[in-house]
Each structure stands twice: as C-alpha cells, then as structure tokens.
C-alpha positions in Angstrom: 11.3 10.7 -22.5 9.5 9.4 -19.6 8.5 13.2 -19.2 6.5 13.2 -22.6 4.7 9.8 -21.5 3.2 11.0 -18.4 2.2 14.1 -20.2 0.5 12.0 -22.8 -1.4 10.3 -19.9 -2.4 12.7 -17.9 -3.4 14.1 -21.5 -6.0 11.0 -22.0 -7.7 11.0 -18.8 -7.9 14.9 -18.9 -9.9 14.0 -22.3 -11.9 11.8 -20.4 -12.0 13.6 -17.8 -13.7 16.8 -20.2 -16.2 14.7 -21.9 -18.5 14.2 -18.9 -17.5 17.7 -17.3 -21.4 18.9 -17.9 -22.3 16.9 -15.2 -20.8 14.0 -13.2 -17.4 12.5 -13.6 -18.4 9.4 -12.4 -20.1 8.3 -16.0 -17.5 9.2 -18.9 -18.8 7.0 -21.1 -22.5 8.1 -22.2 -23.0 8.0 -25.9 -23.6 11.9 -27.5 -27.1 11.7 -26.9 -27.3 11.2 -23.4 -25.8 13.0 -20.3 -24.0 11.0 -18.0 -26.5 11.9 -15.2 -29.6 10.2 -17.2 -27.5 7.4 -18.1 -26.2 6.7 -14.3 -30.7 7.2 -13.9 -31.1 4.6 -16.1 -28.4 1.5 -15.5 -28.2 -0.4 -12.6 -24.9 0.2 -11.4 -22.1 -3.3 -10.9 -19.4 -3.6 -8.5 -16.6 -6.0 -8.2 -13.1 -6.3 -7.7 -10.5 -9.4 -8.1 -7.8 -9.9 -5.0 -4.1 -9.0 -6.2 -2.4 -12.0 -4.8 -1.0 -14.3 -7.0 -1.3 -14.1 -10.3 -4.8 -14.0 -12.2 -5.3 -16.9 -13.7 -7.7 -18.3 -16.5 -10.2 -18.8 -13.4 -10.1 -15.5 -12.5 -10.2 -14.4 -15.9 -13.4 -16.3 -16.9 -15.6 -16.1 -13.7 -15.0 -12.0 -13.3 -12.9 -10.1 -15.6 -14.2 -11.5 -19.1 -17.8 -10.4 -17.4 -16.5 -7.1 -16.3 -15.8 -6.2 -20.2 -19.3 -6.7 -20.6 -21.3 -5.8 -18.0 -19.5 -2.3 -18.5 -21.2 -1.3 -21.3 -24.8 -1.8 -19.9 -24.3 -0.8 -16.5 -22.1 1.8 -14.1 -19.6 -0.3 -13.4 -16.7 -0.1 -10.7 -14.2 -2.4 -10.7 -11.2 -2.3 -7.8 -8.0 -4.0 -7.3 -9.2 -5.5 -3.6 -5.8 -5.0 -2.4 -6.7 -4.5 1.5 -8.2 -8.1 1.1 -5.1 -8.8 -0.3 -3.3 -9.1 3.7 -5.7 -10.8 5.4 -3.9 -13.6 6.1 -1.1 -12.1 7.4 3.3 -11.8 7.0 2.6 -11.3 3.0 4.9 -9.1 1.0 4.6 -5.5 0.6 6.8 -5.7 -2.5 5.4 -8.4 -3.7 1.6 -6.7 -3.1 2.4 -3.4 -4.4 4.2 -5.2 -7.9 0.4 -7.3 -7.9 -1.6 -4.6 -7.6 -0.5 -2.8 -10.3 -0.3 -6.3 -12.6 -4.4 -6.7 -11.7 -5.1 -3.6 -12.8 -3.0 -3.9 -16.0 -4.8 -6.8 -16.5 -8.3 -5.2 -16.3 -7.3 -2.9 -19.3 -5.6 -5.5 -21.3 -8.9 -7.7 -20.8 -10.8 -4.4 -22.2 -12.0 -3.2 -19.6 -11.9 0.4 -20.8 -12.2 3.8 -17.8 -13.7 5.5 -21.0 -16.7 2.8 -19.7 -16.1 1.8 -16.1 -14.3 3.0 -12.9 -10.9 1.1 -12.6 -9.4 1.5 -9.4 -7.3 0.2 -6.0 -9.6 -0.4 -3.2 -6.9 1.0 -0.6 -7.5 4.2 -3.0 -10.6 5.1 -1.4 -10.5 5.4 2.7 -14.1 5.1 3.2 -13.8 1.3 2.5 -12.2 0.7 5.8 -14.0 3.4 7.9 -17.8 2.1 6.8 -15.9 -1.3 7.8 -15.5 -0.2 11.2 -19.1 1.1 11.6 -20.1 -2.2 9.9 -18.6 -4.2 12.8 -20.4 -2.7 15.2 -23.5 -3.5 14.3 -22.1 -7.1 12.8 -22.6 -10.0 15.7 -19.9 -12.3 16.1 -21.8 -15.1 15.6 -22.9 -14.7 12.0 -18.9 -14.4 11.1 -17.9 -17.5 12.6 -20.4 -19.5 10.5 -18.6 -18.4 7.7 -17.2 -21.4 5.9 -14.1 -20.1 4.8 -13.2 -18.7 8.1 -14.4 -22.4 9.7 -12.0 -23.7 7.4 -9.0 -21.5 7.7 -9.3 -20.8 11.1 -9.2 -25.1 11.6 -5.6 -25.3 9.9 -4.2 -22.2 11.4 -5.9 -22.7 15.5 -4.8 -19.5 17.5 -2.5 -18.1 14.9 -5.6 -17.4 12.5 -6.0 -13.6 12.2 -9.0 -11.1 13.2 -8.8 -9.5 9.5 -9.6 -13.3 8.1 -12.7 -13.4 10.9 -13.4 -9.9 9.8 -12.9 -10.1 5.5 -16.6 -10.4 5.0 -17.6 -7.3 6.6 -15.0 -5.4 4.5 -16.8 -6.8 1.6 -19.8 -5.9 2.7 -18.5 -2.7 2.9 -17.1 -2.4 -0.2 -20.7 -3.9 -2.1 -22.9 -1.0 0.1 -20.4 1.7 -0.2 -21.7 2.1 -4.3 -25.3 1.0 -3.7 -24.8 -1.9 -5.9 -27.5 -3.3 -7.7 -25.9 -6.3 -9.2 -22.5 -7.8 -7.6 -20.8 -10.7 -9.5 -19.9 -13.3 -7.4 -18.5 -17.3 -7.9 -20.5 -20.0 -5.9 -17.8 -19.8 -3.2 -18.7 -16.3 -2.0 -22.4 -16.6 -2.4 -22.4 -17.0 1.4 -20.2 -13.6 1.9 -23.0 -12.1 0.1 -25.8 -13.1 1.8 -24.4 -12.2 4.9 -23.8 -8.6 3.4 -27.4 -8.6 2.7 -27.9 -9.9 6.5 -25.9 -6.5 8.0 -27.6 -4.0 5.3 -30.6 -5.1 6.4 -29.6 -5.4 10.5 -28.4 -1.9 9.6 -31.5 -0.3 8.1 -33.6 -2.0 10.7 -31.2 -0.6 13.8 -30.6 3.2 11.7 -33.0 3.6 9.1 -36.6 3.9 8.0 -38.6 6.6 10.4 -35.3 6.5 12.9 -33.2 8.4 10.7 -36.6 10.6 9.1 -36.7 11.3 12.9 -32.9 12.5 12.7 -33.8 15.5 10.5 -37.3 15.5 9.3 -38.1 16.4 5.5 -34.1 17.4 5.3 -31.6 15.6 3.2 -29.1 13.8 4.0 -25.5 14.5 3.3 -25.6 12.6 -0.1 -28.9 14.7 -0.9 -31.6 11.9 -0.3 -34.2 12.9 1.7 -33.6 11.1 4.6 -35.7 7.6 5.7 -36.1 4.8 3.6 -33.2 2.4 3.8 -29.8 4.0 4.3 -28.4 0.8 2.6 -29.3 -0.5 -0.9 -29.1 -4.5 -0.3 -27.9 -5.9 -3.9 -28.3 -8.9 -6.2 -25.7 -11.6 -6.6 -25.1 -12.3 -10.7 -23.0 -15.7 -10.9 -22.1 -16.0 -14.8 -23.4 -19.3 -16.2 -20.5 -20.5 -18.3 -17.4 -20.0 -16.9 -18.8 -19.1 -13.1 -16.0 -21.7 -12.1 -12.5 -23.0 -14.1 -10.8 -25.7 -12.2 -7.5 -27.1 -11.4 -5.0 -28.7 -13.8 -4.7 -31.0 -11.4 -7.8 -31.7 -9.8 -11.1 -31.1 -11.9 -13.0 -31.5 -8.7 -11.7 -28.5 -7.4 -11.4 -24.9 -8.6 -8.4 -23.3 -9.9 -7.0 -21.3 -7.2 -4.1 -18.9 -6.8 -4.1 -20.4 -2.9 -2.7 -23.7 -4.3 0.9 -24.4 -3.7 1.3 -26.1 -7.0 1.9 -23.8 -9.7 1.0 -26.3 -12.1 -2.9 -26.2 -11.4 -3.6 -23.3 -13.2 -2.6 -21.1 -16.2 -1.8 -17.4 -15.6 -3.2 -15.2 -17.6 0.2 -13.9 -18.5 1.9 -17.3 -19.1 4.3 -18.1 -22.1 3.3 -20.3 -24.6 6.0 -22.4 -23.7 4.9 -22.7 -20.0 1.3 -23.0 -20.8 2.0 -25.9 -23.5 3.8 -27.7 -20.3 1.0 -27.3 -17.8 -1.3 -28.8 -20.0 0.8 -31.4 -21.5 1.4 -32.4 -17.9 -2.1 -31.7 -16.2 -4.2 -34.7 -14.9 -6.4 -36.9 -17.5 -8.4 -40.3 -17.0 -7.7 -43.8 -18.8 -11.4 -43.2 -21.1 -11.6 -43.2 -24.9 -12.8 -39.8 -26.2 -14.1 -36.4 -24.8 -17.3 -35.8 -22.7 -18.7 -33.4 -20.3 -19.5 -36.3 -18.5 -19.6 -35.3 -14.6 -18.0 -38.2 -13.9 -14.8 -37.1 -15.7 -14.2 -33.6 -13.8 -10.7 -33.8 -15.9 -12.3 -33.8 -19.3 -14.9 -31.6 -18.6 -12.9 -28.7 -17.4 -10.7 -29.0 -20.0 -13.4 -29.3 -22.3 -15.0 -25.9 -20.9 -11.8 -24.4 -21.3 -11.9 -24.9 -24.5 -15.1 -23.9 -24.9 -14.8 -20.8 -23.5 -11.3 -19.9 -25.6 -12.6 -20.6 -29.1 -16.5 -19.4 -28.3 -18.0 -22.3 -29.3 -21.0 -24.1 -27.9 -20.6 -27.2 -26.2 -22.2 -28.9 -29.5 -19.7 -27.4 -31.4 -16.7 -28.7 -29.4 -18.0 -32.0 -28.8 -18.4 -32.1 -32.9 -14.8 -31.2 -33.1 -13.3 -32.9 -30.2 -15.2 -35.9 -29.1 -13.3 -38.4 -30.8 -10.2 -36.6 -29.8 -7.5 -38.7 -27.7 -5.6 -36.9 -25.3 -2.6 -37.0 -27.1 -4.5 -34.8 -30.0 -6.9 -33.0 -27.9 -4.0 -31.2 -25.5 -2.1 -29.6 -28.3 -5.2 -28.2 -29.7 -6.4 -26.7 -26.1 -2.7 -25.4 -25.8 -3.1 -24.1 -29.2 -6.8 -22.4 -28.7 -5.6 -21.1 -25.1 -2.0 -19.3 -26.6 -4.4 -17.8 -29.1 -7.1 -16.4 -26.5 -4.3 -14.8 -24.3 -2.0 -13.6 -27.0 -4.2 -10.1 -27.3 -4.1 -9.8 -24.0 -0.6 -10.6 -22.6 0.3 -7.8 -25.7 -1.8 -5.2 -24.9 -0.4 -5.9 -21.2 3.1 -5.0 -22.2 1.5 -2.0 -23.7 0.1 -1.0 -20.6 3.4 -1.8 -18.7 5.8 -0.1 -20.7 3.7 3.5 -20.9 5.0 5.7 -17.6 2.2 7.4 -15.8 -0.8 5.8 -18.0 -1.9 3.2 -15.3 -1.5 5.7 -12.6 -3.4 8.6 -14.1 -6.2 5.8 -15.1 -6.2 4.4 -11.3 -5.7 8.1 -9.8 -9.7 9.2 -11.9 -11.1 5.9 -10.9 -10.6 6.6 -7.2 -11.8 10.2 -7.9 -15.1 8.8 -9.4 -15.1 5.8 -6.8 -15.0 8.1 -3.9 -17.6 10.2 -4.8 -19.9 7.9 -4.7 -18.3 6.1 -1.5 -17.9 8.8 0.5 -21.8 10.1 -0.1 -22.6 6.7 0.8 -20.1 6.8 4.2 -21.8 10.3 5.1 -25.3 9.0 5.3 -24.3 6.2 7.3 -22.7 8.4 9.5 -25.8 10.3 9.8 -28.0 7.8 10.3 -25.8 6.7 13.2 -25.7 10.3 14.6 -22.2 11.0 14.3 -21.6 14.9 14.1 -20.6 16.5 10.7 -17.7 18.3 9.8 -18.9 21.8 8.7 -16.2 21.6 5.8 -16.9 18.4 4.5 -21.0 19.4 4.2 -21.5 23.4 4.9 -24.9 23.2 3.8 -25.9 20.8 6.9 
C-alpha cells in the first residue's frame, strides 16, 4: 500500500538520520571511527548541481554526475537539482519542470550518488539561495554581467525580449557556490567564466564587508554562524574540471558539445534512452569518409565517439584504439551501441526503482534540504551581518 512505502522511507532516512545524531546531520556518512564533526574538519567540502531541463544526457552524465559518485566519498559533498536556473529563460513549463526535477534527482541516486554520503537536494528547497542572490546583486556591477559570454550570446538572438534572470544567472550561481563555502566546485570549460566572476563578487564582497569592517561590527564576538567575526565573510573556491569526460559532444556535430539546448533530439543520448532509441541515434549520427578510428583532432566525429567509448567500457585510450582502430563504421557503431546499452542498463533499472517507491525520493530530497540549509543559512546570516542588517532575536537569541 502506498501507506507502507512512505513508512518504509521515512523509515530509511530516519536511520540515516540517527547515525549522525551525536553531532551534525549534515555528515551521515562517517565511517565508525570518526564523528561526522572531524570528518566535515578534515574534507574539503564540493558543491554542484545539474539544471533539470531537458533530459540528462550522457554529457551531463560524464562531465558531473559520474564525478559526483566519486568525489562523495572523499569530500562533503552537496549536490542540488538547480531548478531556479531551470526558468531563466523564460514561458517554460511548470509541469514539465516539476516532472524534471524529480527525474534529476532520480537520476543522481540511480548514478550512485548515495545521501548515506552526500546531500541530495532541489535548490528551490533552500530559500537562502535567492535571498544571498539579492544581496549579491547589489554589490555585483552591471558591467562585469554583460561580459558574460553566454549572456552576449543569448541576449544577441533574443534583442529586447532577453530576460533579467538570464543577465542575472551568474550571480545566482555565485550564490549558490558561497552559500556552502565551497572548496572545490566542478565545473565544464563553458562555465569556467561564471566561476571566475563568482570569485570576482566574493572577493568585491570581502573587500566592501569584511576583514577589520565587519571585526569593527562586533569586536572579539562571533558571528551568527559562530566564527569570530573578520577575516573573509566569503570563502572564494576552486574550479575542478574532470579530465576525461569534462566535455561529450553532439551526435551530430563533434565540434560542438552535447547540449540539452539543441532542437535536435538526435545529438545526444539520454541517459534514460531505450536501447532501441539509442541503437538509432548512433546508427544515424554524423561520421567522415576516413578508413579506421583515431582521436585525431581533425576528426571531431570519431573522436567523440571514440571517448564515448572510452568512457563506457573504462578502457584507456590504448586500449580502445587496440580494439577499435581498424574498426569501419559499419562495425564500430554496433559495438559503441552495444558498450553504451550496457553502461546505462544499471542505471536506467535502478531509476525505475527509485520511481516506483512512494515517498522515498521525497523523504531523501526533504533531509538534503535540512542538511543544505544549515549550512546555507549560517552562511546567509553572516552575510547579513557583515552588511549590518538587524537580527531576528528568534532566529539567533544568543546575539
């Protein structure tokens, strides 16, 4: 009964919930010997979070989620549906965002991403994303989001009609990296620049709030979060861009990356694809006229595919060029169809999995924000303070 399921979910993140009781629940997954407070001390924490529009596709899969499974067992990691990035743009769906949201996360889990190990969790979930946007923007000039390419680009197609939340996305991201003082974000080579400019307005902010101007603010007290307050308010992070894998491209352009954007559903492979569907993309995706497999750079086509498979099987490139270099198309497709059903297969199951047990994505989604927002909303407090906004006596009754 769909009773007895939700029980059974709220039962597993109860669990989880008990076995870091002794101190934080924002760390469940410390091994016996350790608390979760030393092992928070001790790793740098991550942050990241794929867009639910679209579907996730083998691009998205590679460049973030495949590192998310193992950058979780090293570091605090958060990982959030970005779903407030999601509308942007503009007139999308709330249907059709609301069913994607709750596919991404899915996803995350299927991948094995486990919230035993990480905080899983919707963006729109935790309020003090959009409020530390706000004060963000204020101290964010104009000038340094108009250079952003994306925008340049966008806002060039769409003239007056482009909106302020796609002038304004890379604050929000900003936000979102600061809010967990980030050490390490993973990030492709097409938001390297969003990164850098949240470096740029940490460190704008520090300089305008921080340092002896917010000591000044309450000298030898701590802030809201419990840091003493001076310093940085702001931990500027590190980009990580995964070396294999950073970037999958199109089916139907190897020059360019594969993209949920593109109108051409053919171009990529979703990660929850029949085989059927996935055997026609690539039986249909673009080649060249050569002899043989390279990673040549002057064959985008073959090299792409060629990483694909790569990255499916878990071979080394010498490996697959011993295996596939005398390969003509009409041999090599079949076996990157094959190699590809057989990655996603474990995946697209445990998916169903997921799906088809009531309440267990919710009661996973509902802890992450609980852990997310304690961290977020410490963060959101000092910034606060540092600004000299006035407390709420409820919220902090020890200021």
């Amino acid at each position: 009964s769909s009773s007895s399921s939700s029980s059974s979910a709220a039962r597993k993140v109860s669990a989880r919930a008990e076995s870091s009781s002794s101190s934080s629940s924002l760390s469940t997954f410390a091994p016996e010997a350790e608390t979760s407070t030393t092992r928070r001390t001790r790793l740098k924490r991550v942050l990241s979070g794929v867009q639910p529009t679209g579907s996730i596709h083998l691009g998205n899969y590679f460049g973030a989620i495949k590192n998310y499974v193992k950058l979780q067992d090293e570091h605090d990691a958060y990982y959030c549906v970005v779903d407030l990035h999601a509308i942007t743009a503009g007139g999308h769906s709330p249907k059709e965002l609301e069913e994607s949201t709750r596919k991404s996360a899915a996803i995350y889990l299927a991948a094995g991403v486990s919230p035993d190990k990480a905080s899983v969790f919707v963006q729109s979930h935790v309020a003090a994303h959009s409020e530390l946007c706000w004060l963000l923007n204020c101290v964010s000039p104009i000038g340094w989001l108009e250079k952003m390419i994306q925008f340049k680009e966008k806002a060039r197609k769409q003239g007056e009609d482009v909106s302020v939340g796609l002038l304004d996305y890379p604050v929000l991201m900003a936000a979102d990296i600061l809010l967990y003082n980030a050490d390490l974000v993973p990030v492709g080579e097409d938001q390297r620049q969003h990164l850098e400019l949240t470096r740029d307005i940490a460190g704008r902010f520090n300089n305008l709030y921080g340092g002896n101007k917010w000591k000044k603010r309450g000298k030898n007290e701590k802030s809201p979060s419990g840091r003493y307050r001076g310093k940085d308010v702001l931990i500027v992070p590190e980009a990580f861009t995964p070396k294999s894998g950073g970037r999958v491209m199109s089916l139907t352009d190897g020059s360019a990356k594969m993209s949920k954007s593109n109108p051409a559903e053919g171009s990529r492979i979703n990660v929850l694809d029949s085989p059927d569907v996935i055997a026609q993309k690539i039986k249909r995706c673009k080649t060249d006229a050569v002899e043989g497999m390279s990673y040549d750079d002057e064959r985008p086509e073959a090299k792409n595919l060629l990483t694909m498979y790569e990255l499916c099987t878990g071979m080394s490139r010498e490996e697959v060029l011993n295996e596939c270099a005398s390969m003509r198309w009409g041999e090599f497709k079949p076996a990157l169809t094959e190699v590809v059903v057989n990655h996603l297969k474990p995946i697209q199951e445990r998916y169903e999995e997921i799906m088809s047990e009531e309440g267990y994505l919710d009661s996973v989604l509902e802890q992450g924000a609980v852990r997310a927002n304690e961290v977020a909303e410490k963060t959101c407090a000092d910034v606060r303070d540092a600004m000299g906004f006035v407390h709420r006596k409820s919220r902090y009754p020890s200021m």
